[in-house]
N, C-alpha and C positions, 0 to 999 in steps of 0.2 A: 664445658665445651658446648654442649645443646640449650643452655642458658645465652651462653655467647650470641651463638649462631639464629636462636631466636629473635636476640635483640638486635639482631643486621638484619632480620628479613620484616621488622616492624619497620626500622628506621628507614629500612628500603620501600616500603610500602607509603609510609607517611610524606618520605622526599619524591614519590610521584604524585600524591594526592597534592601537594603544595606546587609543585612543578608544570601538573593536568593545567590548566587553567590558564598557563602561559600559550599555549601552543591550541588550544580549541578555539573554534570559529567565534568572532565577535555576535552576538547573537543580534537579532533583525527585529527593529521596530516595529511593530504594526501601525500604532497611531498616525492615520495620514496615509499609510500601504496601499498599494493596489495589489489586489492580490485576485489573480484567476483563478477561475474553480472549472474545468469541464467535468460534465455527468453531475453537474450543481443543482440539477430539479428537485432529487431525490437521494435518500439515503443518506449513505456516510458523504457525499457532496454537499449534500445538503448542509447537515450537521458544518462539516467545514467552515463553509462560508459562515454562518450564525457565528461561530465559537470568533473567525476572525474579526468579523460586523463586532460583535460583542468589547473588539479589543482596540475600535477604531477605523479599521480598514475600510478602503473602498474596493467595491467589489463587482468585478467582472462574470457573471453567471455564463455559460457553455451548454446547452444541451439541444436535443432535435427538437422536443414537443413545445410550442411556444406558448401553449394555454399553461402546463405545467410551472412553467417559469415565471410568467406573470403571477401564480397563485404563491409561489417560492420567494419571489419578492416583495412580496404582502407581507408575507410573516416573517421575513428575513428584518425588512423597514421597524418593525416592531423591538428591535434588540437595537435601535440606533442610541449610540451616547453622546453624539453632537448634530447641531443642525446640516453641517457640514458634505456627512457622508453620503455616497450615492451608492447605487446599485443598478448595475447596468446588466441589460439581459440582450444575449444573443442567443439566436438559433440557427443552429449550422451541426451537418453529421461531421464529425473532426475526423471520423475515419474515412471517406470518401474524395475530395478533394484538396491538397497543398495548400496550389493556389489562393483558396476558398478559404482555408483555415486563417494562411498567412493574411489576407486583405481583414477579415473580421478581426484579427487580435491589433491588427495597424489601427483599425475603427477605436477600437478600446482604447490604444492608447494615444489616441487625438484627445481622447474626450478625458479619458482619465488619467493619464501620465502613462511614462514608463513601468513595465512589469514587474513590481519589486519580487514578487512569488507565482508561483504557476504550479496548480494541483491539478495531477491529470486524474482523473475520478472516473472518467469515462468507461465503461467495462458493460459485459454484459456476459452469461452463463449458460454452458449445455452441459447436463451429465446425460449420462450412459452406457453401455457397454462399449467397447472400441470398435465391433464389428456392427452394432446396432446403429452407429452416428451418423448421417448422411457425409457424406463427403466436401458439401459444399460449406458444413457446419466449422469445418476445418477453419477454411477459408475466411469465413468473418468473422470469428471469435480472432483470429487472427487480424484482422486488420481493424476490428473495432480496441480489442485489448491493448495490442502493440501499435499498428499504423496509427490509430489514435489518442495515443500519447507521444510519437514520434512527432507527427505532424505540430501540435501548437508545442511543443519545445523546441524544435526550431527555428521554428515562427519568432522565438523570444530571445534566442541564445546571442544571438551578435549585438543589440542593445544591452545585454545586461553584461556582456565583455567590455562594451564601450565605457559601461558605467562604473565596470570594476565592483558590483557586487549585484547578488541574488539569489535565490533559491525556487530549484525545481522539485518536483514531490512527486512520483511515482505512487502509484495506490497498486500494487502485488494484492497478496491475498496468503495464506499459511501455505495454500494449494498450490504457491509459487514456490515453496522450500521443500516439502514433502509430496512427491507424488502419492495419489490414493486412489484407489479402486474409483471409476465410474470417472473419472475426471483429465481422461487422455485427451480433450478436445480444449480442455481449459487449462490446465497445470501449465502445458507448454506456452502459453501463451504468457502465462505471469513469471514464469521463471525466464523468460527473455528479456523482462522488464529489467529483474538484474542484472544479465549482461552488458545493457543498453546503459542502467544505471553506474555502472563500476566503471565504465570505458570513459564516459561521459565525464563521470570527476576526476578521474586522472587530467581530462585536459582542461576543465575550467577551471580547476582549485587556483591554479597560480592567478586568476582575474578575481578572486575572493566570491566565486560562485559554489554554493554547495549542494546535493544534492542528498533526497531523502529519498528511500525505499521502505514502503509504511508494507507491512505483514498481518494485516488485519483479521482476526478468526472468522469463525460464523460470524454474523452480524445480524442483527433484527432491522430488514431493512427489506421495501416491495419485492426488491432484486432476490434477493435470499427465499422468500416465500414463493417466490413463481419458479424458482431455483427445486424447493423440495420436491414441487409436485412431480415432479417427471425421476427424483432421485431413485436406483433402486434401493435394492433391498442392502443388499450388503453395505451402500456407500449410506443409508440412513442410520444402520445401524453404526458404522466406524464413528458418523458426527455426533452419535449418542453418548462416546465417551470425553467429549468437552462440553462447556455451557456456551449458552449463545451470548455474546455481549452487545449490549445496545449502541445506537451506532453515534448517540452524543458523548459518551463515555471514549469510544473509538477515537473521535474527530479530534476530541481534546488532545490525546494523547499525540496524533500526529502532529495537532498544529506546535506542539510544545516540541517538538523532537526536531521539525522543521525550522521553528524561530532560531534551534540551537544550534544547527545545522548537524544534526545526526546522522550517519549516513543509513540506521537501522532505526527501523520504528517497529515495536510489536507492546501490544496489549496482555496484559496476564504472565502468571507463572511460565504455562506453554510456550508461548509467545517468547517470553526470556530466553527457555531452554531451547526450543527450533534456533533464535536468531543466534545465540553460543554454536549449535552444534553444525550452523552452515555456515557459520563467518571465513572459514575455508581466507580467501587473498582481499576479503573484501574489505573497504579502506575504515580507519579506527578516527573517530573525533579526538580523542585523549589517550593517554597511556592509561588510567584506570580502566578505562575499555577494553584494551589489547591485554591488559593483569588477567582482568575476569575472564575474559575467551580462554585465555593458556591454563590459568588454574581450573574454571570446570570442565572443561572439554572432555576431559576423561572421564567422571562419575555421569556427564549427562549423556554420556554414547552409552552408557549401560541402562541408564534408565530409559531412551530411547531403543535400546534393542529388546527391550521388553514392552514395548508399544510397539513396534512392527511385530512381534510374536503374536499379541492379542490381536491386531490386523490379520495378520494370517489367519488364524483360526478364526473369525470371524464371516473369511471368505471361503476357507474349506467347511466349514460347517454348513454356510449356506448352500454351496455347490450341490454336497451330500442332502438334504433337505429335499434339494430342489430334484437329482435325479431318482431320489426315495420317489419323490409324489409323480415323476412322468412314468418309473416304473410301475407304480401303482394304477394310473390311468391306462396301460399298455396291459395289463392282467382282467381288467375288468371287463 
């Protein structure tokens, strides 16, 4: 009987692996692509656009600083595989104005075509304590993180319904799936990204547009580094228990997961286990997908409630630390 029953749940596993493939998204050309990058100066944007450049595409850069950008197209030119390809730089804040956004991405595709990809990259970081963060910090982490990835996808969304295909790529961050100590001003701002993103493919999928939410960890990247300095104590130590990943290692992985049209992109072991144990309603590429959510979701909530335990005590310990030494300054 368990001999039986073994060989229906192989047979069953194998008739979705042969099955997956029928029903997952036709995966997206690059050779010839135009693919936008916002927050393309630097970082994993960076990264991005190269890996696409690298694969043919043409490429629409996004960011404020236009000295940065010029220096970004230098070295981006350098990975070119045909005489072909261009690289276009615009400078424009995408969280600031619509209108603004919408006329520069219209500029792009005069010049370069239609938007076959759109990677919103744009972000920018404050840690701190909840009650230390100015108020106004709210605010524009908010509308650089979210308004500014709002803004240039809609800017793109009615062309690529017209066209009957595309992909958009949201850049979240782990800190979008797990809240953590020091990161009240930022968490909320990437975990709206997947609200925006799950809403968003329910209604393009049927025009064969798909959409990616990349989960990318630490990253070695300017943004990250001007990121520690202000981090405290407790939230340096919580990021001391993962490694940092470089942000061309990163970029690969999303452009690969976007070409596929994934709707989840994450990097590392971690990375696998967060995007298993948040997949909660969020929509599956394949049925091998949806297999592996239902089968680990159980063992990885336990491994996960033992990385919130070490969280915790990581921030009572410090707390205790911290009012050890102002008791000791109050006696002396």
């Amino acid at each position: 009987m368990l001999l039986l029953a073994a060989a229906f749940i192989v047979a069953f596993v194998l008739l979705l692996y042969m099955v997956s493939p029928l029903i997952s998204p036709k995966p997206l050309k690059l050779p010839g692509a135009h693919v936008v990058v916002t927050g393309g100066s630097s970082g994993i944007g960076k990264c991005i656009a190269i890996e696409c450049y690298k694969q043919g595409a043409f490429i629409t850069l996004i960011a404020r600083d236009e000295n940065k950008l010029l220096q970004t197209k230098k070295e981006i030119e350098k990975y070119s595989v045909n005489d072909k390809q261009v690289v276009l730089c615009i400078s424009v804040d995408v969280s600031r104005d619509y209108e603004q956004v919408e006329n520069v991405l219209k500029q792009a595709q005069e010049k370069l075509g239609p938007v076959d990809m759109l990677v919103n990259c744009a972000g920018t970081s404050v840690t701190g304590k909840f009650e230390d963060i100015e108020v106004n910090c709210f605010e524009r982490l908010m509308a650089v993180n979210y308004l500014g990835s709002v803004y240039p996808s809609r800017s793109v969304i009615a062309t690529m319904k017209e066209r009957r295909m595309g992909r958009i790529v949201f850049v979240s961050s782990q800190a979008g799936q797990l809240g953590l100590f020091g990161y009240t001003a930022y968490s909320p701002t990437k975990f709206a990204l997947r609200g925006l993103a799950e809403a968003l493919q329910m209604e393009v999928k049927p025009y064969n547009i798909y959409v990616t939410v990349a989960y990318p960890p630490d990253t070695d990247t300017p943004g990250f580094a001007e990121e520690s300095k202000t981090k405290p104590l407790e939230t340096k130590l919580i990021s001391e228990t993962s490694s940092v990943c470089q942000a061309e290692q990163v970029a690969r992985v999303i452009v690969k997961d976007a070409i596929q049209g994934n709707f989840n992109s994450s990097v590392g072991s971690d990375g696998y286990m967060l995007s298993i144990l948040t997949s909660g309603m969020s929509p599956v590429t394949s049925i091998t997908e949806g297999l592996q959510q239902v089968v680990c979701m159980g063992i990885f909530r336990i491994v996960g409630l033992f990385y919130l335990g070490s969280f915790d005590s990581i921030v009572r310990r410090c707390m205790m630390q911290r009012e050890k030494s102002e008791s000791a300054d109050k006696t002396e």
